[in-house]
N, C-alpha and C positions, 0 to 999 in steps of 0.2 A: 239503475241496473247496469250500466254500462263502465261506472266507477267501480263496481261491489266484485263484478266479474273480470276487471283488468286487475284489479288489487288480487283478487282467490286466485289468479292463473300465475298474477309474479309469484305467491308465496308458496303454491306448488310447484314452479318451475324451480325456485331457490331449494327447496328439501330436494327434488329430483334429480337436477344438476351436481348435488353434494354425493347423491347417493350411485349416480352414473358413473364418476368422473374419480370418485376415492380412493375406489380398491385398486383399477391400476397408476395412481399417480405413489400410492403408498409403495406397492411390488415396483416400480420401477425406481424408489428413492428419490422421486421428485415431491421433497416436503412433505408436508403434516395430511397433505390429498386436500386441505380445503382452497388450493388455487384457483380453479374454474370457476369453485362457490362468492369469493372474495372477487373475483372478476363481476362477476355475474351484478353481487350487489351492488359495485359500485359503476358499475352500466346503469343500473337499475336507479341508483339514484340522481344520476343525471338526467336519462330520460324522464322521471318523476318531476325533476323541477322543468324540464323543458315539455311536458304535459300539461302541471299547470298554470305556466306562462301561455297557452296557447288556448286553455280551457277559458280564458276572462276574455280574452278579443283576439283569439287567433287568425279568425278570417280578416278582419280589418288589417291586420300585422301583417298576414301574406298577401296582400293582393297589389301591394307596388315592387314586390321582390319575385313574382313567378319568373317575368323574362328573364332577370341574372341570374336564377335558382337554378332554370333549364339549361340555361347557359352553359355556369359552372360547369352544373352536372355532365355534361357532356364531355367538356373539355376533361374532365378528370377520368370518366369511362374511357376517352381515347389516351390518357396519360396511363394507363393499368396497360398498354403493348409498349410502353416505350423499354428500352432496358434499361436495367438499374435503377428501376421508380415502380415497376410494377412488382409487385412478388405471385412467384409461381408457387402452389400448392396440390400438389396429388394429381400434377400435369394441365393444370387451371391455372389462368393467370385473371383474377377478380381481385386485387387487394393492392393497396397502399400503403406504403409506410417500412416500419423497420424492428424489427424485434415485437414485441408486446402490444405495441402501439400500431395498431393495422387498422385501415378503411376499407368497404368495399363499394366505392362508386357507385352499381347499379341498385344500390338500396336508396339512396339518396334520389338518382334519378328516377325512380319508379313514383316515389311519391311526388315529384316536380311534373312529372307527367299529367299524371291524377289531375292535379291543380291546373296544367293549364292546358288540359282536354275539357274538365267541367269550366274554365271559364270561357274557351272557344266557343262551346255548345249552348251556356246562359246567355249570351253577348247574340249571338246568331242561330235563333234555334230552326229556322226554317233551311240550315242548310245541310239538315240528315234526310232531306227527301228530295239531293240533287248529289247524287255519288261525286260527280267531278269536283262539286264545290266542300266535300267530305272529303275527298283525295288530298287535297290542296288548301290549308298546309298537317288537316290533323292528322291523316293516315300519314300521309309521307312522312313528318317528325316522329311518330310513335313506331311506324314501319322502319324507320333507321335507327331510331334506339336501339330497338328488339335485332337487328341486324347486327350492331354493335356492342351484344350483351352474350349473345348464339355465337356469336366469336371467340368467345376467352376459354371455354363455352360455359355457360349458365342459361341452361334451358329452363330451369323451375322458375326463375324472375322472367326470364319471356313468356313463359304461362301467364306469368301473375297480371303483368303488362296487358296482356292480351285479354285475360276475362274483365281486369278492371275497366278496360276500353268496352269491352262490349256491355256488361253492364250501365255504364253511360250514356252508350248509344240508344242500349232498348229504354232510359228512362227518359231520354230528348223528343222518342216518338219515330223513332226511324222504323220505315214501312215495313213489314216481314219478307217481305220480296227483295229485298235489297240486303237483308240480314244474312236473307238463305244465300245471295251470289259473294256476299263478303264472307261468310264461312264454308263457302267452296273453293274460294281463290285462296283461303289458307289452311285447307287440309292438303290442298295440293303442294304449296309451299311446303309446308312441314315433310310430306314425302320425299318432296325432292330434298330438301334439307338431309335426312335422314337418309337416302341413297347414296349423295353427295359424302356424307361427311363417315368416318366408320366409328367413329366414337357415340353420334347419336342413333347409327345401326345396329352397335352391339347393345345400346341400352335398351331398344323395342327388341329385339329377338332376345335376349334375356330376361325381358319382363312376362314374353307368352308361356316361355317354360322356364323358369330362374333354377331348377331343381339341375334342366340337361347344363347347366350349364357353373353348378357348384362350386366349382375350384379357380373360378375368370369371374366373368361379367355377372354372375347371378349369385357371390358370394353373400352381396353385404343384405340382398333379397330370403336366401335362405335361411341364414342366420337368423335374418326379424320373425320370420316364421316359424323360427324354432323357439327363440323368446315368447311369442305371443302364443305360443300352441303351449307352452312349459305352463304359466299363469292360471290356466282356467278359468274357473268364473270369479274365485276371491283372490288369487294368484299366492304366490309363496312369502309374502309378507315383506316389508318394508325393511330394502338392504340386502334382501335374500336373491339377490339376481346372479345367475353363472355367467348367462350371456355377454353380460358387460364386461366379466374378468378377459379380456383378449381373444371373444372370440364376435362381439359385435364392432364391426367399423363403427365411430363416430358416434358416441353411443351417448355423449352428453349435447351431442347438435342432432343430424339429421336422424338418427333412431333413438330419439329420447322416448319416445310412444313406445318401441318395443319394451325398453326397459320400465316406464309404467304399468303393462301389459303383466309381463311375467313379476311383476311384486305386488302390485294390486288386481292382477286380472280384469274382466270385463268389466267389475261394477268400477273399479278407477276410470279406466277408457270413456264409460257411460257420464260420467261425472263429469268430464275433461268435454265431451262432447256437450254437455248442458250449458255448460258456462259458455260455450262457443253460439250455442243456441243463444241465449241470453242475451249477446251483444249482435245476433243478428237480427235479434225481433228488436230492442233497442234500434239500433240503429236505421232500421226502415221505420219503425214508426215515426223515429225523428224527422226523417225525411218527409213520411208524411204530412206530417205538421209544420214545415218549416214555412217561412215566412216570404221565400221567395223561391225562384226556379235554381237561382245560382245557389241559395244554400239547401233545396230540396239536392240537388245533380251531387254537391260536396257530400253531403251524407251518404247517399247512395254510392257513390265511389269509394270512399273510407271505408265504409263497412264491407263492401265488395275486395278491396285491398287485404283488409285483415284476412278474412274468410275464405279466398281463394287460396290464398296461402298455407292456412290452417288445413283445408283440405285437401291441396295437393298433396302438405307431408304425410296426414294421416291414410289419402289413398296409396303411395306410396308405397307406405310401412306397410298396411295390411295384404301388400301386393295387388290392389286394384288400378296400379295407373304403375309405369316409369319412374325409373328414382328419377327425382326433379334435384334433389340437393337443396329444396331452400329448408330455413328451420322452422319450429314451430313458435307461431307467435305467442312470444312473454313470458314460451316453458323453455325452451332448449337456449343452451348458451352461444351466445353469436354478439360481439358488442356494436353491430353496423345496424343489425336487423332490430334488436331489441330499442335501441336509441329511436329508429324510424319509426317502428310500431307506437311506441307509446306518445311521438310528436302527431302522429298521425288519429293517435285517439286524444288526444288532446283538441284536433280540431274538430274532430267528431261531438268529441262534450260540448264543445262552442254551440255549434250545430243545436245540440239536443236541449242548450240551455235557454234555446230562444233567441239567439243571434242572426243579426241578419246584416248584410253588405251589397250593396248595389256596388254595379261593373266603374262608375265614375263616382267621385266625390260630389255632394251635395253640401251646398254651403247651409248652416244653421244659422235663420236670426238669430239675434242679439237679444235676450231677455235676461230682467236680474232675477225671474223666479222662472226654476227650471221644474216641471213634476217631476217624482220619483220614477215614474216609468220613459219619462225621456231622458232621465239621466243615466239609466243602467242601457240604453241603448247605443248601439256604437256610433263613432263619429260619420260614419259611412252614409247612416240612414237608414230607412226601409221604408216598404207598400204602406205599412201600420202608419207610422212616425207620419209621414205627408202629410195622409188624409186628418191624423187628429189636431196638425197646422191648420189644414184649413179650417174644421170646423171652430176650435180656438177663436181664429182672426175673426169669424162670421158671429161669434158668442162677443167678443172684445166690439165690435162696433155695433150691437146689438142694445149694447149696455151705455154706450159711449152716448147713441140717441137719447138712448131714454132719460138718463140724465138731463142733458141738453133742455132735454123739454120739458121735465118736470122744474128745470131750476128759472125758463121762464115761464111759469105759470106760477112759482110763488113770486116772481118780481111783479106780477101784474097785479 
């Protein structure tokens, strides 16, 4: 399920992205309009082979590289303020690099987070029912990312940061008492943030009425709802969209849903939300089943990761939340987002395929005959793997007697 639905959303983000991104790359003379599309694909196949390098033993792979991973990623979030390393876009400074060729840091570090918040929490699970020893170091590390992400500003990746942390949280077992005092200490935060700053001010007062506010902060808001109102229930058919002609902002990234909207109308949208469905029942049931807490917590984070994101752009677009700006995963073109999404379901397949990794290396005896089922298992180990050591050992000198004494009873 989780293959079938990341495969259906690239090939509909690949048609949608052509069909967003054409009419004005053609009216402006920039080439044949399939540049985004040729972008797209060839994101798309990179993240593809770096999916399935991750889908055979991705968790064994990452679990001696999270500290340099987080690392990095930090060092390179704090390199997007230097000058003449960072690039500015649309008064954002999120991106790396030069021409064509751009990163954006907080994509990389959202998923480094992920990883070594679930391995915090597998390693020490009794310390989500001692806030102090939760403060120190998982809040503080995750609370100075998101500090240093709300800076460039990129609020929709501190969403994202933020629900995939709490999801984490509630699956480690953190009390509900403590949930409710940590999502009071950051609605308050977020206020002040938003008092503080005028740019994430005019994004809430623009979002309560995006109409008073048409021509500034509530353009690229009324616009989507003039695409999604255009569509109806079958929409205007495939290519047939006005909006995108220069009158939707960002119309192959952050409003690629409007422009689904008005070409396929609600049954597209509905469709778009099923496969979202899809990898979310996948992915917890993974979870349920997994073989250990570290890669139940991995599951549950991944799939929280996708899906937070998913839903913030879609709340978004239909005006039910704040433009966030992040894209939508695996449809809207973006080559930092899409690259991470599909490495990040790559470890989710792991997850779902029956993979399991303990926090320390366990060494394997030595035998010349290995079974089929401890050879597809990783080097790491698992709860399973031990226990059918033991029993083995206790079968091997069970037999070892017996022998023994049936070979002195025919010497006698």
């Amino acid at each position: 399920m989780l293959l079938t639905a990341t495969l259906c959303l690239l090939a509909f983000g690949a048609v949608m992205v052509y069909s967003a991104s054409s009419a004005t790359s053609l009216l402006q003379g920039r080439g044949t309009g399939s540049a985004y599309l040729i972008k797209f694909l060839v994101y798309g196949a990179i993240g593809l082979v770096l999916m399935r390098v991750l889908a055979r033993d991705g968790l064994a792979r990452v679990q001696g590289v999270i500290g340099p991973l987080l690392a990095v990623s930090f060092v390179l979030v704090l390199a997007v303020h230097v000058p003449h390393l960072g690039v500015s876009v649309n008064g954002a400074r999120r991106w790396l690099g030069t021409g064509p060729l751009q990163f954006q840091p907080s994509e990389l570090l959202k998923l480094a987070l992920l990883l070594y918040a679930a391995t915090l929490l597998a390693r020490r699970p009794e310390r989500v029912h001692d806030l102090r020893e939760l403060l120190n170091p998982l809040l503080v590390v995750v609370g100075g990312a998101c500090l240093l992400i709300a800076t460039q500003p990129d609020l929709g990746t501190t969403m994202v940061i933020i629900c995939t942390t709490v999801a984490l949280l509630v699956t480690a077992g953190i009390p509900m008492r403590k949930l409710v005092l940590l999502a009071g200490a950051l609605v308050a935060l977020v206020l002040l943030y938003a008092i503080v700053r005028p740019y994430a001010r005019a994004r809430l007062t623009s979002f309560m009425n995006p109409w008073a506010h048409a021509a500034g902060s509530g353009f690229q808001a009324v616009q989507g709802q003039i695409a999604i109102g255009s569509g109806g229930l079958f929409g205007a058919g495939p290519g047939e969209s006005v909006q995108k002609i220069f009158y939707l902002p960002e119309a192959p990234t952050d409003f690629i849903l409007a422009v689904i909207a008005e070409e396929l109308g609600a049954i597209g949208v509905c469709a778009l939300l099923f496969l979202y469905g899809m990898i979310g029942y996948a992915g917890l049931s993974a979870a349920r089943k997994a073989r250990s807490s570290y890669s139940a917590l991995m599951a549950v984070g991944l799939t929280s990761l996708i899906l937070s994101q998913a839903l913030l752009n879609i709340f978004a677009v239909l005006g039910m939340a704040p433009l966030t700006g992040v894209p939508l995963p695996f449809v809207s073109y973006g080559s930092s987002s899409l690259i991470v999404m599909l490495a990040a379901m790559g470890l989710l397949l792991n997850v779902a395929g029956g993979a399991s990794a303990h926090l320390r290396v366990v060494p394997a005896p030595r035998r010349r005959r290995v079974d089929a089922r401890r050879r597809e298992a990783p080097r790491w180990g698992g709860e399973l793997g031990a226990e059918e050591d033991r029993d083995r050992r206790r079968r091997d000198r069970g037999a070892r007697r017996a022998g023994a004494g049936g070979g002195r009873g025919a010497a006698r």
